[in-house]
LOBA-396886 format. One record per atom (N, C-alpha, C): residue in one letter; x, y, z; atom name. Coordinates in nm, 2 decimals. Layout:
! LOBA-396886
<node residuo="a" x="X" y="Y" z="Z" atomo="CA"/>
...
***
This chain:
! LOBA-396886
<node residuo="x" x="4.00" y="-3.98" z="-1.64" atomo="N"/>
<node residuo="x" x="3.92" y="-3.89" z="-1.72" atomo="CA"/>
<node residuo="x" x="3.83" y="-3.80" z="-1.64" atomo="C"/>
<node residuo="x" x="3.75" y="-3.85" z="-1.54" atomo="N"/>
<node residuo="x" x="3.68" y="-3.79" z="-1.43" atomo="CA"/>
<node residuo="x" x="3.73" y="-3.66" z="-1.37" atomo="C"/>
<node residuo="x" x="3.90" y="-3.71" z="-1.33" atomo="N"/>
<node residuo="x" x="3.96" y="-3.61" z="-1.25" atomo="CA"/>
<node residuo="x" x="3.98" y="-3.50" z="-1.39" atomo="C"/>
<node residuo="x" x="4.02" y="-3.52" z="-1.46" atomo="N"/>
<node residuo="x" x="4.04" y="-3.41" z="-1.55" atomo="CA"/>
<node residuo="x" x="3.89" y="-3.34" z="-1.59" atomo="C"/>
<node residuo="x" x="3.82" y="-3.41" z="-1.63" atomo="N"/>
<node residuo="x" x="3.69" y="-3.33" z="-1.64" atomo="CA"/>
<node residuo="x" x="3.65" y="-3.18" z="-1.55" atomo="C"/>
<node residuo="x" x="3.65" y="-3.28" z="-1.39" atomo="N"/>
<node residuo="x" x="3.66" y="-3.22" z="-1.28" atomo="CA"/>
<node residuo="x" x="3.76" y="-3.09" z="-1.29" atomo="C"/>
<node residuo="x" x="3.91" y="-3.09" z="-1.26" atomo="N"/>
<node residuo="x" x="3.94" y="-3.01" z="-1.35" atomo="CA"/>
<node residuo="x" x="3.97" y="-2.89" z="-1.42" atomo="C"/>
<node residuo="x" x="3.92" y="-2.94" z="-1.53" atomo="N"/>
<node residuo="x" x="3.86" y="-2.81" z="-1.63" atomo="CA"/>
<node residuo="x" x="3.73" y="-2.74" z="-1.55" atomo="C"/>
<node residuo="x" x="3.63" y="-2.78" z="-1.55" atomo="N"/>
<node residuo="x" x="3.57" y="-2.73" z="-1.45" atomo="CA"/>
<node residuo="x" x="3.60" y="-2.64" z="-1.34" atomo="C"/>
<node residuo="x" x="3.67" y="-2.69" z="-1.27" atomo="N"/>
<node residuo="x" x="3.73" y="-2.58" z="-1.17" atomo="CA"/>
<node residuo="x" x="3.79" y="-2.46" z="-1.23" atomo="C"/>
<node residuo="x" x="3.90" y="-2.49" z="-1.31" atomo="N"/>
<node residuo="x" x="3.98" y="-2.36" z="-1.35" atomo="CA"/>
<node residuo="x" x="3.84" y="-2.28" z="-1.49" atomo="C"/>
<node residuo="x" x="3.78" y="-2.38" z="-1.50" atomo="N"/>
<node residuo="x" x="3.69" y="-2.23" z="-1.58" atomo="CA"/>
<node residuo="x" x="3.63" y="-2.16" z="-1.44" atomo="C"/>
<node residuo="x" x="3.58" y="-2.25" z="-1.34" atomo="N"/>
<node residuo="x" x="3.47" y="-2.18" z="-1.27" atomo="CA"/>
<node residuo="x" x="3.57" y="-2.07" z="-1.19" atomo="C"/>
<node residuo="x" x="3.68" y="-2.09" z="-1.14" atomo="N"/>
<node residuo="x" x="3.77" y="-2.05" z="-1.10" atomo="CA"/>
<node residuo="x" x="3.79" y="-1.85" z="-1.20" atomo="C"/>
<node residuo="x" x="3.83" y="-1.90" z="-1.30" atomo="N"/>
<node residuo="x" x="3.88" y="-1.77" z="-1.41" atomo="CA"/>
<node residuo="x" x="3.74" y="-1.69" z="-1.41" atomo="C"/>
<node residuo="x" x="3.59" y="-1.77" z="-1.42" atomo="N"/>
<node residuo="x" x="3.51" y="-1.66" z="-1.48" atomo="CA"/>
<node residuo="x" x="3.47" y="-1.59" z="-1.29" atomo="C"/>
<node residuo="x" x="3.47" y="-1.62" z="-1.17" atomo="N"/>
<node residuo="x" x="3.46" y="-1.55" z="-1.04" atomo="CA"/>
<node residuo="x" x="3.54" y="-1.45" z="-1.03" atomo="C"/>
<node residuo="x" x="3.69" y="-1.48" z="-1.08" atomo="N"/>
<node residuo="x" x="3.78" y="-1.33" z="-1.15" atomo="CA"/>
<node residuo="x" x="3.78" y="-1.27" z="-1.20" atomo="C"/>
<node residuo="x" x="3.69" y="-1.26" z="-1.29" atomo="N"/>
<node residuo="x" x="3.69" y="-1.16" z="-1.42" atomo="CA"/>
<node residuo="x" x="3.55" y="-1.09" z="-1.38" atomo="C"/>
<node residuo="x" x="3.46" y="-1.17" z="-1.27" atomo="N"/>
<node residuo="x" x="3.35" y="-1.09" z="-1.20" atomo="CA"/>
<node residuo="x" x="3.43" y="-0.97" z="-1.09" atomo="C"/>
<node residuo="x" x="3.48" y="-1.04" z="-1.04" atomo="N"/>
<node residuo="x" x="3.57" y="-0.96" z="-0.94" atomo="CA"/>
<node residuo="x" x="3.63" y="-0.86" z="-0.97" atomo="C"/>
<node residuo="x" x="3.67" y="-0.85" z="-1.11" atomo="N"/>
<node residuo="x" x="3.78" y="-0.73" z="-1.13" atomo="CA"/>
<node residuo="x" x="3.66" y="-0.59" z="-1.21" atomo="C"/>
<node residuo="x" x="3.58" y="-0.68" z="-1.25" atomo="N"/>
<node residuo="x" x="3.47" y="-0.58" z="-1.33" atomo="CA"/>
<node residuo="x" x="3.39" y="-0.55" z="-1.25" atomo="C"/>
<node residuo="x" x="3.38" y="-0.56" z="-1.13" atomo="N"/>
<node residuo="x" x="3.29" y="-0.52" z="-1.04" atomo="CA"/>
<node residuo="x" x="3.39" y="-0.39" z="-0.89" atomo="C"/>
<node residuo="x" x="3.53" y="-0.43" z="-0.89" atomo="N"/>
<node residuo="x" x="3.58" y="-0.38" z="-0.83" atomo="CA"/>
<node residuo="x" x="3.63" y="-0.21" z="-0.91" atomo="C"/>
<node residuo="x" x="3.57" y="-0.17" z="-1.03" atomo="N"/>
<node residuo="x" x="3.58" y="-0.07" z="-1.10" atomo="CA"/>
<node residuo="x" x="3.49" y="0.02" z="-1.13" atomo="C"/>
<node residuo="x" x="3.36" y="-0.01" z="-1.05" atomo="N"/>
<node residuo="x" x="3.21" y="0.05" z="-1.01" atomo="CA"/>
<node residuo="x" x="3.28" y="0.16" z="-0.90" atomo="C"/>
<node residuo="x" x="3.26" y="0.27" z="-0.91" atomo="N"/>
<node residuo="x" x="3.31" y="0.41" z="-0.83" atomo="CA"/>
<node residuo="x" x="3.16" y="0.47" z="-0.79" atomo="C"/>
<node residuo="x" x="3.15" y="0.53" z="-0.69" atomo="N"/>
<node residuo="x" x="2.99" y="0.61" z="-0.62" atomo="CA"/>
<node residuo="x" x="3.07" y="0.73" z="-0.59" atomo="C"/>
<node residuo="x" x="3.00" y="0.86" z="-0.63" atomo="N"/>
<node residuo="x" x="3.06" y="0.99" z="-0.58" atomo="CA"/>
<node residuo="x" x="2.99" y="1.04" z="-0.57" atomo="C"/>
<node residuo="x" x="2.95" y="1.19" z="-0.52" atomo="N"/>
<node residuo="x" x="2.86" y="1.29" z="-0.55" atomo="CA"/>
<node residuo="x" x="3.00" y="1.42" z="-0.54" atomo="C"/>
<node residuo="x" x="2.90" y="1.53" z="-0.55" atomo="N"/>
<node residuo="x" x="2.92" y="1.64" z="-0.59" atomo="CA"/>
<node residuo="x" x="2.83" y="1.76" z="-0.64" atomo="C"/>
<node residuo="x" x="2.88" y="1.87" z="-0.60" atomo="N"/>
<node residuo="x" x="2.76" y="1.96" z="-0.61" atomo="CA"/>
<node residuo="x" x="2.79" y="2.02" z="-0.77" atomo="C"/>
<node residuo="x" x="2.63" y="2.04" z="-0.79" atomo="N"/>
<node residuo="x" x="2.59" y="2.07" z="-0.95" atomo="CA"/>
<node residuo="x" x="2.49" y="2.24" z="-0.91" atomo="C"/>
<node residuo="x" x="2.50" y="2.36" z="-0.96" atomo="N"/>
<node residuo="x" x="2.40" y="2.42" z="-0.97" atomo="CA"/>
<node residuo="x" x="2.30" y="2.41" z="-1.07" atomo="C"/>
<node residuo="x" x="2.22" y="2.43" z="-1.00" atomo="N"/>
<node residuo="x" x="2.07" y="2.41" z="-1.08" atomo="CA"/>
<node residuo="x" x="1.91" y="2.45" z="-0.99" atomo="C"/>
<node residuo="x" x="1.82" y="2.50" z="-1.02" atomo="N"/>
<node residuo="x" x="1.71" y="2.55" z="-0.95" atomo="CA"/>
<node residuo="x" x="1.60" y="2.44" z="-0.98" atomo="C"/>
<node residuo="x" x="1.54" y="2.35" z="-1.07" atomo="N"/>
<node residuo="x" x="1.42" y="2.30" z="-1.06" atomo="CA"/>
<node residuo="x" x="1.41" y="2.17" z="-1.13" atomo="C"/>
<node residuo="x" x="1.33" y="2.10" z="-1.19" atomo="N"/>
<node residuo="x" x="1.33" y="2.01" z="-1.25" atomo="CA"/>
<node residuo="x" x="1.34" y="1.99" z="-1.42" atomo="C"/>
<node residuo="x" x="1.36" y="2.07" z="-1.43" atomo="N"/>
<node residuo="x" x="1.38" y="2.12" z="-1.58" atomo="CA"/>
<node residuo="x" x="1.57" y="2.09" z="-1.56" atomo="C"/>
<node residuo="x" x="1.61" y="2.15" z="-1.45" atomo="N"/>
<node residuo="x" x="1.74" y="2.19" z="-1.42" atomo="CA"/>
<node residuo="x" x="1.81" y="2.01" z="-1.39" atomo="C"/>
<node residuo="x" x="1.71" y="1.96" z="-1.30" atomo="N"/>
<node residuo="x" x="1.74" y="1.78" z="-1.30" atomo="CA"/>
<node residuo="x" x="1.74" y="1.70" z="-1.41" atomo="C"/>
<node residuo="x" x="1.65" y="1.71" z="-1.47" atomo="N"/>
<node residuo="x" x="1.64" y="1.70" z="-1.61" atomo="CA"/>
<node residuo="x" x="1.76" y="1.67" z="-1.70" atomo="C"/>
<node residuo="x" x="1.81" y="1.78" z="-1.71" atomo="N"/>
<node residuo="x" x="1.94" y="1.81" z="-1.83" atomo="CA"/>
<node residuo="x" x="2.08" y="1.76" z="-1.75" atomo="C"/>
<node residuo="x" x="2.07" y="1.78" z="-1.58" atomo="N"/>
<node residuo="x" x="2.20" y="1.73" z="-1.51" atomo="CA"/>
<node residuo="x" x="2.22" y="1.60" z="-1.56" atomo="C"/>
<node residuo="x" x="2.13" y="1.53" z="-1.51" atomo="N"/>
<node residuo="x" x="2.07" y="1.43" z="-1.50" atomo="CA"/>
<node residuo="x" x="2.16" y="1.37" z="-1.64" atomo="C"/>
<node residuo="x" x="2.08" y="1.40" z="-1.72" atomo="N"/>
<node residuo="x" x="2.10" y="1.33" z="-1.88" atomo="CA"/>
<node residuo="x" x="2.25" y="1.32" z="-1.91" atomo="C"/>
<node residuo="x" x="2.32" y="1.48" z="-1.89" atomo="N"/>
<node residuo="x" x="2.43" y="1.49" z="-1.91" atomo="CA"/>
<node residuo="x" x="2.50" y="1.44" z="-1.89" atomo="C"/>
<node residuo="x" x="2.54" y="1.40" z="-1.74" atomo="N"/>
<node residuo="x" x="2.58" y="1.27" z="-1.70" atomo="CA"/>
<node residuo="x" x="2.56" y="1.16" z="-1.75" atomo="C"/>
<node residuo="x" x="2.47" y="1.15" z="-1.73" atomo="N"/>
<node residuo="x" x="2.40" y="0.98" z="-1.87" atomo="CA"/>
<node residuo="x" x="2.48" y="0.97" z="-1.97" atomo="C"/>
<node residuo="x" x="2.50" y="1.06" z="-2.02" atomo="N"/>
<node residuo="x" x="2.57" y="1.05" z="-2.15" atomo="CA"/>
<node residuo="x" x="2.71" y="1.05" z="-2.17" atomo="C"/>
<node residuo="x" x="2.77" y="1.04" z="-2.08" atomo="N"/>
<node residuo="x" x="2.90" y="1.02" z="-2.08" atomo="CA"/>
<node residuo="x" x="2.93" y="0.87" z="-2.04" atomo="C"/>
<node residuo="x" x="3.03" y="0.84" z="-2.15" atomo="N"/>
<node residuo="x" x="3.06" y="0.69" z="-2.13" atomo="CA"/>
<node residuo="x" x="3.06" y="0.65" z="-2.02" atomo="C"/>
<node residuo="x" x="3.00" y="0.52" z="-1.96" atomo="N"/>
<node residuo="x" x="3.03" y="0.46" z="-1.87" atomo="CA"/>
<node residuo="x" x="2.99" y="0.48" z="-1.71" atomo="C"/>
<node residuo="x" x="2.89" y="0.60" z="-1.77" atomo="N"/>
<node residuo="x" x="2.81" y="0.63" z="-1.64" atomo="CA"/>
<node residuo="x" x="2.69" y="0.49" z="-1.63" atomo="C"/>
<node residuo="x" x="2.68" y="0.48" z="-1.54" atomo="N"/>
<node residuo="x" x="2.56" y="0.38" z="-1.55" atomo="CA"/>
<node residuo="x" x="2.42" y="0.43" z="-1.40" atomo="C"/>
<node residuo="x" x="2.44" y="0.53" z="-1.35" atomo="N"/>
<node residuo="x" x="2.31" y="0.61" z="-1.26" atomo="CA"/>
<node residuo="x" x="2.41" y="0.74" z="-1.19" atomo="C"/>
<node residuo="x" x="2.26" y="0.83" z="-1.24" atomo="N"/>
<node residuo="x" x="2.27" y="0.94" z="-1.20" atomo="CA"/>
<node residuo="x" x="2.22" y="1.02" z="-1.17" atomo="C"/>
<node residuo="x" x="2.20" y="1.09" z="-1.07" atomo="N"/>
<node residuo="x" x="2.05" y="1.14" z="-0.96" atomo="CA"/>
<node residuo="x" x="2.07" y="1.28" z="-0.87" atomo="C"/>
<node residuo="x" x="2.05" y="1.37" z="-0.92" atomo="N"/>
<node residuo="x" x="2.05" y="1.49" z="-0.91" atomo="CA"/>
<node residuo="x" x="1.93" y="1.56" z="-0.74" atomo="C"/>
<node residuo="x" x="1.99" y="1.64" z="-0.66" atomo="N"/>
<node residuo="x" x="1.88" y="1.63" z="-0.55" atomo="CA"/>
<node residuo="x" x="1.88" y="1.81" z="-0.58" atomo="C"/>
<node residuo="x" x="1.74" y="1.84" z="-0.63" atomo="N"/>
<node residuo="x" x="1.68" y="1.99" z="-0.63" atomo="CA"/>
<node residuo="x" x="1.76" y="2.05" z="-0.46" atomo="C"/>
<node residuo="x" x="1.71" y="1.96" z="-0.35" atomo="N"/>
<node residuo="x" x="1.78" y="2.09" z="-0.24" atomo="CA"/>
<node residuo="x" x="1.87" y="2.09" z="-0.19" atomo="C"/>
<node residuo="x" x="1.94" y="1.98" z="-0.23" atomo="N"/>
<node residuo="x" x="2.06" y="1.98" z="-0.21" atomo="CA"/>
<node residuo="x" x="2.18" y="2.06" z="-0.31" atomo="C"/>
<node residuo="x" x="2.12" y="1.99" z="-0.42" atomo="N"/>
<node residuo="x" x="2.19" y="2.03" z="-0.53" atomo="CA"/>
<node residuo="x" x="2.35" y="1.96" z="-0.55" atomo="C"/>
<node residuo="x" x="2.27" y="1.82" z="-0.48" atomo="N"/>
<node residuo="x" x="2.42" y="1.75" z="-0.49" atomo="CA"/>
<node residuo="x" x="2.38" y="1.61" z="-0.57" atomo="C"/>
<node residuo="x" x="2.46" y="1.62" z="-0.67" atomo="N"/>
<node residuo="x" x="2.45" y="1.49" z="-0.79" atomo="CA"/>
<node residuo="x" x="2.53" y="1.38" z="-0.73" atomo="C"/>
<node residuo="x" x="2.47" y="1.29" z="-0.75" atomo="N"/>
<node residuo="x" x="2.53" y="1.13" z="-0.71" atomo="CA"/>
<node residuo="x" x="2.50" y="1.08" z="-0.84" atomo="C"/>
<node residuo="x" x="2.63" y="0.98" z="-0.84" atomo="N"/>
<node residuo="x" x="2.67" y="0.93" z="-1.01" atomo="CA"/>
<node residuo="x" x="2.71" y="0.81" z="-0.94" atomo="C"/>
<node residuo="x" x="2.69" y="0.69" z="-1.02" atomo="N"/>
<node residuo="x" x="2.77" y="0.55" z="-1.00" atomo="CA"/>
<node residuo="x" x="2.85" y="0.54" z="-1.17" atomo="C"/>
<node residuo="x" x="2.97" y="0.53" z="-1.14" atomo="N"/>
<node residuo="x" x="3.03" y="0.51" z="-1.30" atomo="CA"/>
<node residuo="x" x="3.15" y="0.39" z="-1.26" atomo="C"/>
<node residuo="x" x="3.19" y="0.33" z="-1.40" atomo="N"/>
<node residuo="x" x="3.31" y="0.23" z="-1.40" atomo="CA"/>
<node residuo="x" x="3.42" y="0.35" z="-1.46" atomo="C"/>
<node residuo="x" x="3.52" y="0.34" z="-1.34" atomo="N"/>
<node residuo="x" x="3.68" y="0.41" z="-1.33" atomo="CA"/>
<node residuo="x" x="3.73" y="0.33" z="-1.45" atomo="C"/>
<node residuo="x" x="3.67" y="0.23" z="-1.53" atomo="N"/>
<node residuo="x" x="3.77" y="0.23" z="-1.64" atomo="CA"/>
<node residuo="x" x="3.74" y="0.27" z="-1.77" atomo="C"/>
<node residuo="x" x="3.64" y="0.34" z="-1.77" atomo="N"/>
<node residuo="x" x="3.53" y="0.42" z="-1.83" atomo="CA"/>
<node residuo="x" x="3.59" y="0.57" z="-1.88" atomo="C"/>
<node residuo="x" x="3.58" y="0.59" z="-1.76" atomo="N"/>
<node residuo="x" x="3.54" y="0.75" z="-1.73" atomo="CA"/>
<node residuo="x" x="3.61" y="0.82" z="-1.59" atomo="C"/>
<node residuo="x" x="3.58" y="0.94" z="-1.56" atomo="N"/>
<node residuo="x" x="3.61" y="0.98" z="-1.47" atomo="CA"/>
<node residuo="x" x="3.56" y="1.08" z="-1.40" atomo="C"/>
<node residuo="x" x="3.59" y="1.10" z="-1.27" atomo="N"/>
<node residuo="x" x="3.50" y="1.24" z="-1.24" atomo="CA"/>
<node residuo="x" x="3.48" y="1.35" z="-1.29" atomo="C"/>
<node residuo="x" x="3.61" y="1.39" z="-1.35" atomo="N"/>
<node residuo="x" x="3.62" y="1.54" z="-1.38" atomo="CA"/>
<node residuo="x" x="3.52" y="1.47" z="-1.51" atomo="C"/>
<node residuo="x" x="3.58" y="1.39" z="-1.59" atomo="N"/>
<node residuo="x" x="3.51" y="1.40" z="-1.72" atomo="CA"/>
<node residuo="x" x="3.36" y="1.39" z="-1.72" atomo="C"/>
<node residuo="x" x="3.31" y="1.33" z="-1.63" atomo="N"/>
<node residuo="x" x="3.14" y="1.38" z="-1.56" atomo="CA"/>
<node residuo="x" x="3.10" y="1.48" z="-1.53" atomo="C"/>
<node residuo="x" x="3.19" y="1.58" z="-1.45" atomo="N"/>
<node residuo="x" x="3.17" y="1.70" z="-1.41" atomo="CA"/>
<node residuo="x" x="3.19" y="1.81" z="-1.54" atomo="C"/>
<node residuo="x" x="3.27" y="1.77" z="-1.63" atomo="N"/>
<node residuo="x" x="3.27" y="1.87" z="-1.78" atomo="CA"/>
<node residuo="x" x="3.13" y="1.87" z="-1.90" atomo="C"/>
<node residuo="x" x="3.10" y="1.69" z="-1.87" atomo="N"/>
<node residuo="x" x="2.97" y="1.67" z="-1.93" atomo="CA"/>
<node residuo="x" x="2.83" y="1.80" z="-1.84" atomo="C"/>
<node residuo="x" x="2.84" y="1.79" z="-1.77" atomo="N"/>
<node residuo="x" x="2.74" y="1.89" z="-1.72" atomo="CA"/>
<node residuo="x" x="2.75" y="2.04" z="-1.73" atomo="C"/>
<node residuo="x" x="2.87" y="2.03" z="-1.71" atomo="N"/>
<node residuo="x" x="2.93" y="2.19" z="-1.72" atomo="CA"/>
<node residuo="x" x="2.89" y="2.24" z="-1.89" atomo="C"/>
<node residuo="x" x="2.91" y="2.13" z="-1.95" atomo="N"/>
<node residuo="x" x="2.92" y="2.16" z="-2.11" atomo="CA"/>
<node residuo="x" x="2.74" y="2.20" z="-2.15" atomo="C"/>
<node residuo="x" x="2.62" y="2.17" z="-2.09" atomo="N"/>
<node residuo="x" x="2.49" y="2.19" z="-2.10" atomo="CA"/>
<node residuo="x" x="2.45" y="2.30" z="-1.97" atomo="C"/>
<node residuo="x" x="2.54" y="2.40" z="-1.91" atomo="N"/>
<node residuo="x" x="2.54" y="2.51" z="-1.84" atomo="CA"/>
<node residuo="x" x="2.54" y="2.50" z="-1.70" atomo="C"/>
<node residuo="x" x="2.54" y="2.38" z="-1.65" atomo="N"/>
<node residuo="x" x="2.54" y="2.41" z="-1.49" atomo="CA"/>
<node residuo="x" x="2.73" y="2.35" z="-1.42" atomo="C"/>
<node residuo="x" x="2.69" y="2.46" z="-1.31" atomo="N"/>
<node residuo="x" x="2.84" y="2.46" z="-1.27" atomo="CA"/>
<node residuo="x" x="2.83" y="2.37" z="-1.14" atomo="C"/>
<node residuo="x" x="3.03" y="2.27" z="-1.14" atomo="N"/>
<node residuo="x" x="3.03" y="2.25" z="-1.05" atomo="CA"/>
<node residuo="x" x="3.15" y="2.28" z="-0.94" atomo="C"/>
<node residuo="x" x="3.21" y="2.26" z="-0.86" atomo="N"/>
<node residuo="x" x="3.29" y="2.29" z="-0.81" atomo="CA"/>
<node residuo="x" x="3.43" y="2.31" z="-0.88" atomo="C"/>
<node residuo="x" x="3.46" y="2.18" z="-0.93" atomo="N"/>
<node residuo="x" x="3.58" y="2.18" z="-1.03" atomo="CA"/>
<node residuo="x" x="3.55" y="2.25" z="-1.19" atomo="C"/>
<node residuo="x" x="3.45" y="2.25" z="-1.21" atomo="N"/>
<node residuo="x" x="3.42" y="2.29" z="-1.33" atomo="CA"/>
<node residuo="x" x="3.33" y="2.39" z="-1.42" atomo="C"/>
<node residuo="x" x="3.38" y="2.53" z="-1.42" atomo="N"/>
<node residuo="x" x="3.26" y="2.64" z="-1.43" atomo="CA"/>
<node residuo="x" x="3.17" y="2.59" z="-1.60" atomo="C"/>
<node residuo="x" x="3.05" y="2.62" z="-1.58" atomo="N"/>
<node residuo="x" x="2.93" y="2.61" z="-1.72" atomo="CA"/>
<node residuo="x" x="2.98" y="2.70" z="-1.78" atomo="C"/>
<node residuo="x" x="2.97" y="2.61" z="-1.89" atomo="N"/>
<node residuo="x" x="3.00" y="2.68" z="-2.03" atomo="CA"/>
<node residuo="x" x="2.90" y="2.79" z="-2.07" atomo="C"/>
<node residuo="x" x="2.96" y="2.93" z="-2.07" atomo="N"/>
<node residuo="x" x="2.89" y="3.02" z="-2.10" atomo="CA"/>
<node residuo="x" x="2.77" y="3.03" z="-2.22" atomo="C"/>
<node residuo="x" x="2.79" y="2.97" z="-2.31" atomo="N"/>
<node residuo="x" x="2.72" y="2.97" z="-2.43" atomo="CA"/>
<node residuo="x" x="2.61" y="2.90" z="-2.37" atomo="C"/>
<node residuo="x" x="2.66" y="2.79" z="-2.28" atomo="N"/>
<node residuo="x" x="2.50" y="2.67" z="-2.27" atomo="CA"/>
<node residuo="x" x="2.46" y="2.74" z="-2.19" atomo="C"/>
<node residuo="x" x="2.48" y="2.84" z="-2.09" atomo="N"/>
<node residuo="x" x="2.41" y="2.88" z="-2.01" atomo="CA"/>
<node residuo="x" x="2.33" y="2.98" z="-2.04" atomo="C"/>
<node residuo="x" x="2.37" y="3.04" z="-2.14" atomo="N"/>
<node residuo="x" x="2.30" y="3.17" z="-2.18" atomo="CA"/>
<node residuo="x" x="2.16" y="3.11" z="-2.26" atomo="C"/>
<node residuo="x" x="2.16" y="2.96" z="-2.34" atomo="N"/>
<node residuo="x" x="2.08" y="2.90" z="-2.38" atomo="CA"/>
<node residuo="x" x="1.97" y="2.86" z="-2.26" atomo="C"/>
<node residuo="x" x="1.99" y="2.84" z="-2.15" atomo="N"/>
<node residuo="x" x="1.92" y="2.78" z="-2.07" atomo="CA"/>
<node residuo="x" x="1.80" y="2.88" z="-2.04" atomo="C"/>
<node residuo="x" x="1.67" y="2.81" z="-2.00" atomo="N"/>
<node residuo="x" x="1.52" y="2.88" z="-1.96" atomo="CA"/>
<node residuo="x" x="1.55" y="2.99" z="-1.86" atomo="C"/>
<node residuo="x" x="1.52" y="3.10" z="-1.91" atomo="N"/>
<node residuo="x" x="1.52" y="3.18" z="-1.76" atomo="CA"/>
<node residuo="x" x="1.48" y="3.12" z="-1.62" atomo="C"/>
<node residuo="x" x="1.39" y="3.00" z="-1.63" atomo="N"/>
<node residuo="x" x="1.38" y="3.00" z="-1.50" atomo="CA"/>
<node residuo="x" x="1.51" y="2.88" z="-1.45" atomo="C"/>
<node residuo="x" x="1.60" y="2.85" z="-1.53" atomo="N"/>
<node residuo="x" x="1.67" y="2.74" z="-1.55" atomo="CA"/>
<node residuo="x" x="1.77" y="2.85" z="-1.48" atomo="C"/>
<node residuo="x" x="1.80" y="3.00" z="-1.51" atomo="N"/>
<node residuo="x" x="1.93" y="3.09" z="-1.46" atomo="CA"/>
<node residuo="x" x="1.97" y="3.10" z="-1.33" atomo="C"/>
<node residuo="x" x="2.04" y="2.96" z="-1.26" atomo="N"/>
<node residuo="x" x="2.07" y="3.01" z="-1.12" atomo="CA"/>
<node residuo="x" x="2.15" y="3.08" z="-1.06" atomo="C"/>
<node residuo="x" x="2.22" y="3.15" z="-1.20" atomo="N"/>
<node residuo="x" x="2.35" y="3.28" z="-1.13" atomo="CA"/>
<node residuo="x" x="2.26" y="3.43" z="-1.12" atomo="C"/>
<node residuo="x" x="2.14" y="3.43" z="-1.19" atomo="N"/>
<node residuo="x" x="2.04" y="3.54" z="-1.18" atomo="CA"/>
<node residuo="x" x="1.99" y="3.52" z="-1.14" atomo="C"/>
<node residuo="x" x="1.93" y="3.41" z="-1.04" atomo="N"/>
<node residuo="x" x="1.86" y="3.41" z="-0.90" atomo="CA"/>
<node residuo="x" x="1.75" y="3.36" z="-0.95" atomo="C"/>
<node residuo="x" x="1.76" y="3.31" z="-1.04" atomo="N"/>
<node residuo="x" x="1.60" y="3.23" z="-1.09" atomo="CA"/>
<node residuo="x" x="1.54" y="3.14" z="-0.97" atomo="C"/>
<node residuo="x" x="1.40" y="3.13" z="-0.92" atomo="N"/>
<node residuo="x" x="1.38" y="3.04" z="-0.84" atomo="CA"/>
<node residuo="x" x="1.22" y="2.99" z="-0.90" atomo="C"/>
<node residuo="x" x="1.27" y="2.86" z="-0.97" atomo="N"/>
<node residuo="x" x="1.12" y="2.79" z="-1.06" atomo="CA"/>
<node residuo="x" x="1.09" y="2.68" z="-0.96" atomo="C"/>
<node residuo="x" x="0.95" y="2.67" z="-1.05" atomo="N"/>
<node residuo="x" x="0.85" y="2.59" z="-0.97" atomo="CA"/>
<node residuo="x" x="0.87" y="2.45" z="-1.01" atomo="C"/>
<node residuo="x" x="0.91" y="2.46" z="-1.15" atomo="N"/>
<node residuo="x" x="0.93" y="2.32" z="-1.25" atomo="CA"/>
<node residuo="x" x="0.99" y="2.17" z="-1.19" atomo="C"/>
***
C-alpha cells in the first residue's frame, strides 16, 4: 500500500512539472520599433499592447522608440501586437497606423509632422 501511495505521488508530481514546462516554454520576448514622440505617445503604445490577449508586459523606450513585449505564442502573436498599436495611430515596421487614429492623436503626439513634445 506504501509503494503505491508512493506512486501516485510521483506520477502526479511528475505530470504537474510538465504542464509547468510546457506553459512556461510559450512565454516569447521581442521588441520592435513603434513611432511615437513623448509620454503621452508611451502611454497609449504601452496600453495597446496591454490589451491584446495574452500580452502580459510591455515597455515602450521614448529614445529609442523601441517596444519590448513579453507575450504567450499560444495567445497571440507578433504581428497581432504590432496591429494593436498600429490601430491607436503609431506605426511600426510591419504595420503602418491607422489613418483615422492618427489624425485623432494630440498634435504634439504627430510624429509624421515632426511633433517634438515635452510630455
Amino acid at each position: 500500500m506504501k509503494n503505491i501511495i508512493i506512486t501516485i505521488i510521483a506520477v502526479f508530481a511528475f505530470s504537474f512539472a510538465q504542464g509547468q514546462e510546457k506553459s512556461d516554454s510559450k512565454i516569447v520576448e521581442t521588441s520592435f520599433e513603434v513611432d511615437g514622440v513623448c509620454g503621452m505617445c508611451k502611454d497609449r503604445i504601452e496600453e495597446a499592447a496591454m490589451r491584446t490577449k495574452g500580452v502580459k508586459l510591455a515597455n515602450w523606450d521614448k529614445t529609442t522608440k523601441e517596444l519590448k513585449v513579453t507575450y504567450r505564442s499560444d495567445k497571440t502573436t507578433e504581428e497581432a501586437i504590432q496591429q494593436s498599436v498600429a490601430s491607436v495611430g503609431h506605426e511600426t515596421p510591419a504595420t503602418p497606423a491607422d489613418t483615422s487614429a492618427y489624425a485623432k492623436l494630440p498634435g504634439c503626439c504627430r510624429y509624421k509632422d515632426g511633433a517634438k513634445c515635452g510630455h
